[in-house]
PyMOL Python script that loads the backbone (N, CA, C, O; Angstrom):
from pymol import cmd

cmd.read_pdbstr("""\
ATOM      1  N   UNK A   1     131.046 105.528  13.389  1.00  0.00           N
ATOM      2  CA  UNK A   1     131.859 106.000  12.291  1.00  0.00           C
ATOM      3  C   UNK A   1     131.902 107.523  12.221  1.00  0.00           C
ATOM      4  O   UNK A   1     132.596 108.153  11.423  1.00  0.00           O
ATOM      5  N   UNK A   2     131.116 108.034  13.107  1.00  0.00           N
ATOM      6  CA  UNK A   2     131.575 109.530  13.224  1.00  0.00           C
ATOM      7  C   UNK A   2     132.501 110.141  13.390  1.00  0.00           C
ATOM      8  O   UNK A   2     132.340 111.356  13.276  1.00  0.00           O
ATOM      9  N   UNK A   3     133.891 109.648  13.731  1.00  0.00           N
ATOM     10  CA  UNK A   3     135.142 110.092  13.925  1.00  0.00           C
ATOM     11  C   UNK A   3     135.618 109.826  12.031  1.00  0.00           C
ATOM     12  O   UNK A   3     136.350 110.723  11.612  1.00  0.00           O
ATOM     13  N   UNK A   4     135.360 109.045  11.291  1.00  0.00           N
ATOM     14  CA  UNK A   4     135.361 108.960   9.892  1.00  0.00           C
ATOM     15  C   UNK A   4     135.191 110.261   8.854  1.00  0.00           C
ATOM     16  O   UNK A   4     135.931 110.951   8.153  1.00  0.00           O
ATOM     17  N   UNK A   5     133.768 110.179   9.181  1.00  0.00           N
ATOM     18  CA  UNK A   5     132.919 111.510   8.493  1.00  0.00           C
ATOM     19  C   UNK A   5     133.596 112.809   9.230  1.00  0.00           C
ATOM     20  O   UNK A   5     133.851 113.729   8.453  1.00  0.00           O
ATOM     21  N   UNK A   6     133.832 112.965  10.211  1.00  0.00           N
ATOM     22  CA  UNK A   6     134.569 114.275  10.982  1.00  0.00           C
ATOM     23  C   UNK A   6     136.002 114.918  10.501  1.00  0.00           C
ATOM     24  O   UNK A   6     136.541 116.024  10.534  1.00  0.00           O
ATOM     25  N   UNK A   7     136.379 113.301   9.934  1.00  0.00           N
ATOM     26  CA  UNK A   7     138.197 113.562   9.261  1.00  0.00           C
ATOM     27  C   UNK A   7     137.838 113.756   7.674  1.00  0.00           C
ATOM     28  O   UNK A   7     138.705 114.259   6.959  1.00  0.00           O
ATOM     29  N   UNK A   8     136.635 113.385   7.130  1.00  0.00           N
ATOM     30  CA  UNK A   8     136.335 113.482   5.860  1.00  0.00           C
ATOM     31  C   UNK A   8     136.168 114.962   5.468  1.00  0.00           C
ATOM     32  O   UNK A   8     136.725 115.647   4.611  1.00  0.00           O
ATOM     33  N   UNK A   9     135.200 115.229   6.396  1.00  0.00           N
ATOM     34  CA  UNK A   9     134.446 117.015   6.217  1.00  0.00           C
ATOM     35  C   UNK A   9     135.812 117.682   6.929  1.00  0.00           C
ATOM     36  O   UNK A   9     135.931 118.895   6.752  1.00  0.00           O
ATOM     37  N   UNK A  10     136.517 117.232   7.461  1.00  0.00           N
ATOM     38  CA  UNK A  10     137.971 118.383   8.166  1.00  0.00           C
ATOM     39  C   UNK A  10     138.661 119.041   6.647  1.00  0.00           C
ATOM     40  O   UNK A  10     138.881 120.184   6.248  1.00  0.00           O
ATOM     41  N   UNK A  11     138.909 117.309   5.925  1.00  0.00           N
ATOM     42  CA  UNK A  11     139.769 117.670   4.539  1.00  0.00           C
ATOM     43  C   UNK A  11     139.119 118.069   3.518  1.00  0.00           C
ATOM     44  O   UNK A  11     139.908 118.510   2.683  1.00  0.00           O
ATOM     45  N   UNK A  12     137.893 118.133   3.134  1.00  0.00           N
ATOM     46  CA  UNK A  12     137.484 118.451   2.310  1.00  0.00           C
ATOM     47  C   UNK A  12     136.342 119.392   2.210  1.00  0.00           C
ATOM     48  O   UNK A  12     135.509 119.427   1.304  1.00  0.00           O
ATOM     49  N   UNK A  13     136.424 120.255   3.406  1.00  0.00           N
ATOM     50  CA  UNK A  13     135.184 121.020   3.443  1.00  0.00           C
ATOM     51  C   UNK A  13     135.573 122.105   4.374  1.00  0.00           C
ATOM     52  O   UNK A  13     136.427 121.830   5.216  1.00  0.00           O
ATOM     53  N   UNK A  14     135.020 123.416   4.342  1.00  0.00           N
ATOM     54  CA  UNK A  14     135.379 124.809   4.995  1.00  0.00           C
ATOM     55  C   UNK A  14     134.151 125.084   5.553  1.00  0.00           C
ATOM     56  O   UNK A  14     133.077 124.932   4.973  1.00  0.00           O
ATOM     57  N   UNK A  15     134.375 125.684   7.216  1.00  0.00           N
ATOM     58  CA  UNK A  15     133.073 126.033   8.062  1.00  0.00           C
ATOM     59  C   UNK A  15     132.456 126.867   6.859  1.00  0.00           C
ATOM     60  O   UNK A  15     133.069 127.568   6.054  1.00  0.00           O
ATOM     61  N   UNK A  16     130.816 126.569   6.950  1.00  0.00           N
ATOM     62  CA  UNK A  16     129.684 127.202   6.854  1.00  0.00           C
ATOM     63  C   UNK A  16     129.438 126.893   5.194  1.00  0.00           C
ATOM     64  O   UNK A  16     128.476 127.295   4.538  1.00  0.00           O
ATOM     65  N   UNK A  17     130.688 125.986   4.651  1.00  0.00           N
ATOM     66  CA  UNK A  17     129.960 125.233   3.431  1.00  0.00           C
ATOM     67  C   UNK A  17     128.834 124.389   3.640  1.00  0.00           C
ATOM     68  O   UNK A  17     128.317 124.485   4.753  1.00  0.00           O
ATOM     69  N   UNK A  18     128.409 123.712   2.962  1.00  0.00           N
ATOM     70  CA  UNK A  18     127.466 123.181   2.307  1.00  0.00           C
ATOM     71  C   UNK A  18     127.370 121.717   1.798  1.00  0.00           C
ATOM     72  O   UNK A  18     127.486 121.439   0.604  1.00  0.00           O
ATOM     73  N   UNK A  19     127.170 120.878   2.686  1.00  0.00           N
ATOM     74  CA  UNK A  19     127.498 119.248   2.551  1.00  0.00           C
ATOM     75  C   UNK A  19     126.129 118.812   2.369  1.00  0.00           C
ATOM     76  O   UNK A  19     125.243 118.930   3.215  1.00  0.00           O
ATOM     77  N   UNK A  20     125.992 118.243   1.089  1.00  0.00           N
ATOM     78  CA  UNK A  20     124.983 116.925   0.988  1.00  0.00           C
ATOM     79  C   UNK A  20     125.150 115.653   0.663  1.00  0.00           C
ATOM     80  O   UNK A  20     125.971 115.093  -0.064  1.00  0.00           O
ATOM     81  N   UNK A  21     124.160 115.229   1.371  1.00  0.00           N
ATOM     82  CA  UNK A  21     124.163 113.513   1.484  1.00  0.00           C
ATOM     83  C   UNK A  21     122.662 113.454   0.692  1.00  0.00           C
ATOM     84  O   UNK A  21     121.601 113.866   1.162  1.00  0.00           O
ATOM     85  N   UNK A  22     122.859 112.843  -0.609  1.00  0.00           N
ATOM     86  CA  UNK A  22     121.608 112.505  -1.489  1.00  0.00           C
ATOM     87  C   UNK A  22     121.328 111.179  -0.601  1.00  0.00           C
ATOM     88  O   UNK A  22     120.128 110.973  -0.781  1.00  0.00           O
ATOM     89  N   UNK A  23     121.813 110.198   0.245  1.00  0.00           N
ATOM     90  CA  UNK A  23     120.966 109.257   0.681  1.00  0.00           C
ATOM     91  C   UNK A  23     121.817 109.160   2.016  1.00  0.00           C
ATOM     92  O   UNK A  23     122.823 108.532   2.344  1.00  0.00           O
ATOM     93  N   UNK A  24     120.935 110.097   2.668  1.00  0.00           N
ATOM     94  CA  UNK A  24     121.358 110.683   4.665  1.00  0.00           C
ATOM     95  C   UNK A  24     121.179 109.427   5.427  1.00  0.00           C
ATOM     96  O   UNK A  24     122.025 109.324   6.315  1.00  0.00           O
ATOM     97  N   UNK A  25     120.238 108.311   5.352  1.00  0.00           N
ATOM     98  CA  UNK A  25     120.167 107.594   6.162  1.00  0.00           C
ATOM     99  C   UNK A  25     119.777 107.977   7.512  1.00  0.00           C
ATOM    100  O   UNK A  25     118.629 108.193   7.901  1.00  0.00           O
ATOM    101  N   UNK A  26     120.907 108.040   8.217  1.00  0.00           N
ATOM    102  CA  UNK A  26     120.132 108.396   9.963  1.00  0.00           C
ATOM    103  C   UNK A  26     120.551 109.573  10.189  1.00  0.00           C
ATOM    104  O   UNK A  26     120.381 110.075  11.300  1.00  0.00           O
ATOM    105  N   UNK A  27     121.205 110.271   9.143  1.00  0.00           N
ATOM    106  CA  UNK A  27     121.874 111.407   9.452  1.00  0.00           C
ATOM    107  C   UNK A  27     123.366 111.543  10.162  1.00  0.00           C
ATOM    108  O   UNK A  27     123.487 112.395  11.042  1.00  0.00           O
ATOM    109  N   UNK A  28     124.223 110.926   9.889  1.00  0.00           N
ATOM    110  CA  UNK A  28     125.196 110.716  10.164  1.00  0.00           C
ATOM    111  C   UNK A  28     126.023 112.136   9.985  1.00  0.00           C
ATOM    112  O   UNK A  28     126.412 113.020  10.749  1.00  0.00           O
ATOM    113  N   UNK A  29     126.074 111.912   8.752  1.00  0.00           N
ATOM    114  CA  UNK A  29     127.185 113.077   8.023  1.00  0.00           C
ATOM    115  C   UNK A  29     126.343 114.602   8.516  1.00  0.00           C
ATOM    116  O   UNK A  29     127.198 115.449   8.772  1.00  0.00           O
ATOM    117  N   UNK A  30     125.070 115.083   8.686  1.00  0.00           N
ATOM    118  CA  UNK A  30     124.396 116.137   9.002  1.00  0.00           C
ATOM    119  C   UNK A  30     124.713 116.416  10.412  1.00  0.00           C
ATOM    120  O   UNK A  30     124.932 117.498  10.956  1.00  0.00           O
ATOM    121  N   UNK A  31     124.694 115.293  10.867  1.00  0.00           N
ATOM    122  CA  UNK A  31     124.974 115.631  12.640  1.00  0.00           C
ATOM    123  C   UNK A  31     126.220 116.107  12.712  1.00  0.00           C
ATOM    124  O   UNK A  31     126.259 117.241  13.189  1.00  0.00           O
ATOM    125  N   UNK A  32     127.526 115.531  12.332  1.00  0.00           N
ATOM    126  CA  UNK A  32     128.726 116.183  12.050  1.00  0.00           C
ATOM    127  C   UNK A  32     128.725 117.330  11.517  1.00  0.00           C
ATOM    128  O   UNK A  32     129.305 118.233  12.121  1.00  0.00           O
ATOM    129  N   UNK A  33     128.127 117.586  10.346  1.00  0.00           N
ATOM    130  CA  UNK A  33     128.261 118.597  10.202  1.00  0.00           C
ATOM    131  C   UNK A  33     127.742 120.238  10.730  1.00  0.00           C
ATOM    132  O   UNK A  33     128.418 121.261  10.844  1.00  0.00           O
ATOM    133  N   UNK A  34     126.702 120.070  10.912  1.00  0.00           N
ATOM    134  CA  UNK A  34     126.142 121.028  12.159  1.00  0.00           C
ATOM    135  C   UNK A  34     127.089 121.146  13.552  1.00  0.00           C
ATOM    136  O   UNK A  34     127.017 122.225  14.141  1.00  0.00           O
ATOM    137  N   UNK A  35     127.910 120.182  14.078  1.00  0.00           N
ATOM    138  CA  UNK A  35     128.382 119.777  14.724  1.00  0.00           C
ATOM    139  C   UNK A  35     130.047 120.618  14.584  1.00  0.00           C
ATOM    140  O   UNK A  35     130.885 120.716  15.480  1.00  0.00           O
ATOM    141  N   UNK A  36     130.130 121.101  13.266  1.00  0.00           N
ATOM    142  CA  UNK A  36     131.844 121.482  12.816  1.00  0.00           C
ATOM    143  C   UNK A  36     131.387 122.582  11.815  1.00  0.00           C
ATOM    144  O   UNK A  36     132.241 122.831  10.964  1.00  0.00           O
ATOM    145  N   UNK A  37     130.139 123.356  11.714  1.00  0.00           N
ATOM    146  CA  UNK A  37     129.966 124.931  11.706  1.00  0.00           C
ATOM    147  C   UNK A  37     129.754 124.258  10.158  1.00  0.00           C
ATOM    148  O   UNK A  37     130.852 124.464   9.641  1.00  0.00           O
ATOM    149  N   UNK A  38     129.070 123.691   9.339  1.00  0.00           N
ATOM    150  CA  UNK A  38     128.582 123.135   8.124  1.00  0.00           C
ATOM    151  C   UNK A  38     127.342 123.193   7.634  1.00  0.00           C
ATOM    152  O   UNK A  38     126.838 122.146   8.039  1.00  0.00           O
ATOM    153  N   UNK A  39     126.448 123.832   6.944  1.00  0.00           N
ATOM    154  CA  UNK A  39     124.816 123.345   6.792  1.00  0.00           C
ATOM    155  C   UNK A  39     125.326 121.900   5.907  1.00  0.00           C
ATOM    156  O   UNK A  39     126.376 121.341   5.591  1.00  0.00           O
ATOM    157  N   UNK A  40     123.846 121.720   5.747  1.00  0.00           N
ATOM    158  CA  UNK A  40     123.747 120.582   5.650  1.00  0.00           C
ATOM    159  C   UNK A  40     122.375 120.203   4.803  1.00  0.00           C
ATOM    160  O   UNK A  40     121.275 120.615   5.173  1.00  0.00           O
ATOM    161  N   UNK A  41     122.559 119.354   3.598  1.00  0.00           N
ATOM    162  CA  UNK A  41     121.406 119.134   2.802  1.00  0.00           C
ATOM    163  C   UNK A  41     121.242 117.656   3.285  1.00  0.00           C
ATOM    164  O   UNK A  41     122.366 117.157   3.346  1.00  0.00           O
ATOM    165  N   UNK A  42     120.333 116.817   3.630  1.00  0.00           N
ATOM    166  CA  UNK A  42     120.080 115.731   3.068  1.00  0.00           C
ATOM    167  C   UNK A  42     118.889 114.872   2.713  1.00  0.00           C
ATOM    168  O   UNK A  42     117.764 115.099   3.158  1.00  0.00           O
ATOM    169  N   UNK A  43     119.162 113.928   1.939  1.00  0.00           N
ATOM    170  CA  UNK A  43     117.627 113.407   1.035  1.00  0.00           C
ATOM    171  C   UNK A  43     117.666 111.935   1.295  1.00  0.00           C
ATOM    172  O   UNK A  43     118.691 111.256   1.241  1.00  0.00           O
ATOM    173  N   UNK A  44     116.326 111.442   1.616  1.00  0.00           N
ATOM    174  CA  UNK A  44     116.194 110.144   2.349  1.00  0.00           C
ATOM    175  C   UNK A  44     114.681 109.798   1.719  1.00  0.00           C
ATOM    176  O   UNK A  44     113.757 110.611   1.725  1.00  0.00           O
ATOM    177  N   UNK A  45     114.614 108.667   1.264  1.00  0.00           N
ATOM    178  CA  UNK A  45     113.702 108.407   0.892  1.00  0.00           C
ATOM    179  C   UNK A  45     112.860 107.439   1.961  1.00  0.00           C
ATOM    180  O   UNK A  45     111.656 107.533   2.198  1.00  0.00           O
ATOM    181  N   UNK A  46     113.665 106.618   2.463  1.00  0.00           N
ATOM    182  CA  UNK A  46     112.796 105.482   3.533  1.00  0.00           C
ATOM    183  C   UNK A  46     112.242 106.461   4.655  1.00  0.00           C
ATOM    184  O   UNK A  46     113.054 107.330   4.972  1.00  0.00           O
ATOM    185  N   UNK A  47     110.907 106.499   5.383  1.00  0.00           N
ATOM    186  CA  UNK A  47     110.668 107.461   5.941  1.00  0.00           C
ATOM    187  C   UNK A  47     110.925 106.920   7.579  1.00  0.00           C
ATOM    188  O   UNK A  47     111.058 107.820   8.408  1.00  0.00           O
ATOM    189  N   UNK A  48     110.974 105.988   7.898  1.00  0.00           N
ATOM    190  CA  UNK A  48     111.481 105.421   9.179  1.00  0.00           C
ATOM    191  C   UNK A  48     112.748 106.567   9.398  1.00  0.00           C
ATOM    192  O   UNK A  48     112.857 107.610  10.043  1.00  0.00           O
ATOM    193  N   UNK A  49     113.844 105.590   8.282  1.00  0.00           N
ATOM    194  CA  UNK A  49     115.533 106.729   8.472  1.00  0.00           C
ATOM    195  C   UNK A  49     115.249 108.002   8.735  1.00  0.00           C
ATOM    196  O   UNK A  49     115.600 108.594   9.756  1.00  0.00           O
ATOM    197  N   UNK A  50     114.256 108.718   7.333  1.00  0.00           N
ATOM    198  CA  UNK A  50     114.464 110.347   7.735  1.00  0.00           C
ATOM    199  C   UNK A  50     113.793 111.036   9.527  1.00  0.00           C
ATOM    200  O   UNK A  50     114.005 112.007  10.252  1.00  0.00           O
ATOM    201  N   UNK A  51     113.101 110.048   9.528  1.00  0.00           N
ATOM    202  CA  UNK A  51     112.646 110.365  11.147  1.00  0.00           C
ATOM    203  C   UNK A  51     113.919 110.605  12.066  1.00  0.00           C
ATOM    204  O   UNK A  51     114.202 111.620  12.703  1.00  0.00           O
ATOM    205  N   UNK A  52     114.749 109.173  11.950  1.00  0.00           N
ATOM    206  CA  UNK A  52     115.688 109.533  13.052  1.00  0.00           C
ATOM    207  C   UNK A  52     116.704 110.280  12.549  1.00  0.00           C
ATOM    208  O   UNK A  52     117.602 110.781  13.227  1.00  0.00           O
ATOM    209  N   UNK A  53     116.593 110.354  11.493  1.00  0.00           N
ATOM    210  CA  UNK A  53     117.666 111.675  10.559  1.00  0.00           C
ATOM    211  C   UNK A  53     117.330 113.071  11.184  1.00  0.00           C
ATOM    212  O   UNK A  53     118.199 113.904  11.438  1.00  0.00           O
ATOM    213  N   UNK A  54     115.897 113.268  11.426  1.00  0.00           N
ATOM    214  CA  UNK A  54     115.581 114.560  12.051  1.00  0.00           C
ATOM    215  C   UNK A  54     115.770 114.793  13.710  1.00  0.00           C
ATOM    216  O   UNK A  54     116.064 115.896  14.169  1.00  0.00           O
ATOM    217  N   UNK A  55     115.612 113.895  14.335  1.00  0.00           N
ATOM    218  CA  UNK A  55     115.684 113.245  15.566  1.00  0.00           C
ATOM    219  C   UNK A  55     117.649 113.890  15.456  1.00  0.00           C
ATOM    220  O   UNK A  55     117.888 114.957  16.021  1.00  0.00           O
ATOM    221  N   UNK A  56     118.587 113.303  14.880  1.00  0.00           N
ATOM    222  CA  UNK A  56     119.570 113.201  15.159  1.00  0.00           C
ATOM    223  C   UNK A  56     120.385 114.990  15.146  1.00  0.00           C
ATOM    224  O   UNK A  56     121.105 115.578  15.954  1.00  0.00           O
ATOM    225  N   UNK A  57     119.832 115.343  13.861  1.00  0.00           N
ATOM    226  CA  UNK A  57     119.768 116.835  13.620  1.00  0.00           C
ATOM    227  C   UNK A  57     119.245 118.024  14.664  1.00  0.00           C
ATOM    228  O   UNK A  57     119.514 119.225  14.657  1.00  0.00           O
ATOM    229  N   UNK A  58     118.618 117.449  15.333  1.00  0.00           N
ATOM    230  CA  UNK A  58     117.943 118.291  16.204  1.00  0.00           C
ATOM    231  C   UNK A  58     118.841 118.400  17.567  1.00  0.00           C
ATOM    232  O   UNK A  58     119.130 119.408  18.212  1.00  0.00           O
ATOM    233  N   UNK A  59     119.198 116.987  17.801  1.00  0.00           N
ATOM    234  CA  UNK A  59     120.375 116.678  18.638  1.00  0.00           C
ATOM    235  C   UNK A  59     121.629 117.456  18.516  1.00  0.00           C
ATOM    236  O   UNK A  59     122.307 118.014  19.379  1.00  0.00           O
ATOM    237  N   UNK A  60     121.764 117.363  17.305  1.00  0.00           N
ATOM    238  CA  UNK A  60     123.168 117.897  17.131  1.00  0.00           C
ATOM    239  C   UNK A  60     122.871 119.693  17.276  1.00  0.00           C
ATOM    240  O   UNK A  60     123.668 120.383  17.912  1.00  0.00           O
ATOM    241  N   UNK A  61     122.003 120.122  16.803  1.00  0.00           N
ATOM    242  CA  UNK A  61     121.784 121.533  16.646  1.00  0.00           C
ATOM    243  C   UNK A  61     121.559 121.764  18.960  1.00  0.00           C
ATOM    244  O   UNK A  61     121.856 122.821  19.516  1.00  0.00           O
ATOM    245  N   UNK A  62     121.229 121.001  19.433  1.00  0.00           N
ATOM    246  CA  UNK A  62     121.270 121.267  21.205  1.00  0.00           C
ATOM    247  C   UNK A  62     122.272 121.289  21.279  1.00  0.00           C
ATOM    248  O   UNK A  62     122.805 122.304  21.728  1.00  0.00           O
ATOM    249  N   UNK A  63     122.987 120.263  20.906  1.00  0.00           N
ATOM    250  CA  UNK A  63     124.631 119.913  21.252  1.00  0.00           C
ATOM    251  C   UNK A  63     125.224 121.389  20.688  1.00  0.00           C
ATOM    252  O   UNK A  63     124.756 122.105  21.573  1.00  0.00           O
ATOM    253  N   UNK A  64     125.812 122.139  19.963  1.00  0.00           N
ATOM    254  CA  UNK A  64     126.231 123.168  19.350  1.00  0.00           C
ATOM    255  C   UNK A  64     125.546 123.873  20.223  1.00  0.00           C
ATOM    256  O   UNK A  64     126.290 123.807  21.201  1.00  0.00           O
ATOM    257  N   UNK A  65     124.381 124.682  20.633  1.00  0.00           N
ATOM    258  CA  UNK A  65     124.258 125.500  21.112  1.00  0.00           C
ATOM    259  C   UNK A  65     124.304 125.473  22.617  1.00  0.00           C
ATOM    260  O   UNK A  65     124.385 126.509  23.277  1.00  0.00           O
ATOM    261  N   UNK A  66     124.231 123.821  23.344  1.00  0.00           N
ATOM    262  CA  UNK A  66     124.942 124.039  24.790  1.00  0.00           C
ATOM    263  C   UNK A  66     126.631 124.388  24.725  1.00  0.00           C
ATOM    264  O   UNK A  66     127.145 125.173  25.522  1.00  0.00           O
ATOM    265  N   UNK A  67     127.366 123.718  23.708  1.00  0.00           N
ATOM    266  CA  UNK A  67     128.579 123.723  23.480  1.00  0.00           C
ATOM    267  C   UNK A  67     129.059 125.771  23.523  1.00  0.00           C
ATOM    268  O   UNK A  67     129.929 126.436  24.085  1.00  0.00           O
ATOM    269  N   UNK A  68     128.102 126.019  22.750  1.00  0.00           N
ATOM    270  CA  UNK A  68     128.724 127.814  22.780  1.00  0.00           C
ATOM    271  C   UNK A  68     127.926 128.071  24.424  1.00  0.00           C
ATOM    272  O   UNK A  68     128.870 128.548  25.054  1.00  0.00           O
ATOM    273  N   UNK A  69     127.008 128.022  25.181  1.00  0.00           N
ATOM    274  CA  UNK A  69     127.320 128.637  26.327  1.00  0.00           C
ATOM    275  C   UNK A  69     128.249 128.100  27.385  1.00  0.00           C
ATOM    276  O   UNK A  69     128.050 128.516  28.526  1.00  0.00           O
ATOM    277  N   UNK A  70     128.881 127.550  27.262  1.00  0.00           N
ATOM    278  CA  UNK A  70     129.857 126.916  28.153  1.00  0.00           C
ATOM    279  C   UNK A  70     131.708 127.275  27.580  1.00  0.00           C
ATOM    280  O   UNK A  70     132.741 127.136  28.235  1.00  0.00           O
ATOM    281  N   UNK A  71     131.543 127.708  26.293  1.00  0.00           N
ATOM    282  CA  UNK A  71     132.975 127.496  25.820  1.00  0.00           C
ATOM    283  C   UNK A  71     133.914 128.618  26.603  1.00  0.00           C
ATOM    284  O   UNK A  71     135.127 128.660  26.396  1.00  0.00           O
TER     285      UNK A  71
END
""", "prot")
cmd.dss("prot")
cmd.show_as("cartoon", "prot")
cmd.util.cbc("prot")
cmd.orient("prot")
C-alpha cells in the first residue's frame, strides 16, 4: 500500500513537513515519508511493530542517501 500513502503525502503534505502517525505500526507512512523529503513522527505501542518500524526507517533513510549519490 505504499503507492497509497505516497499519493496521500503528494496531496496533502509539502517536502520537509512534518507527518505523524500516532499508531505507525511497521512504519509504513515514515518510510514514505523520509523517502519524499518529510520528517516523520511516529508512536507505536506494541513493541514487536516498533522494532520493525525502526528496521524499516533505517531502510528508508539508506535508500535516500544511496538515491542522492547516484542521481
Amino acid at each position: 500500500q505504499l503507492d497509497v500513502i505516497e499519493r496521500a503525502l503528494m496531496l496533502w503534505s509539502n517536502e520537509r513537513d512534518v507527518v505523524l502517525s500516532p499508531f505507525m505500526g511497521i512504519g509504513s507512512e515514515g518510510y514514505v515519508s523520509i523517502k519524499e523529503n518529510r520528517k516523520f513522527i511516529g508512536i507505536e505501542l506494541k513493541e514487536s511493530y516498533f522494532n520493525v518500524a525502526v528496521n524499516n526507517l533505517k531502510l528508508a533513510e539508506q535508500e535516500k542517501g544511496n538515491e542522492l549519490l547516484f542521481d
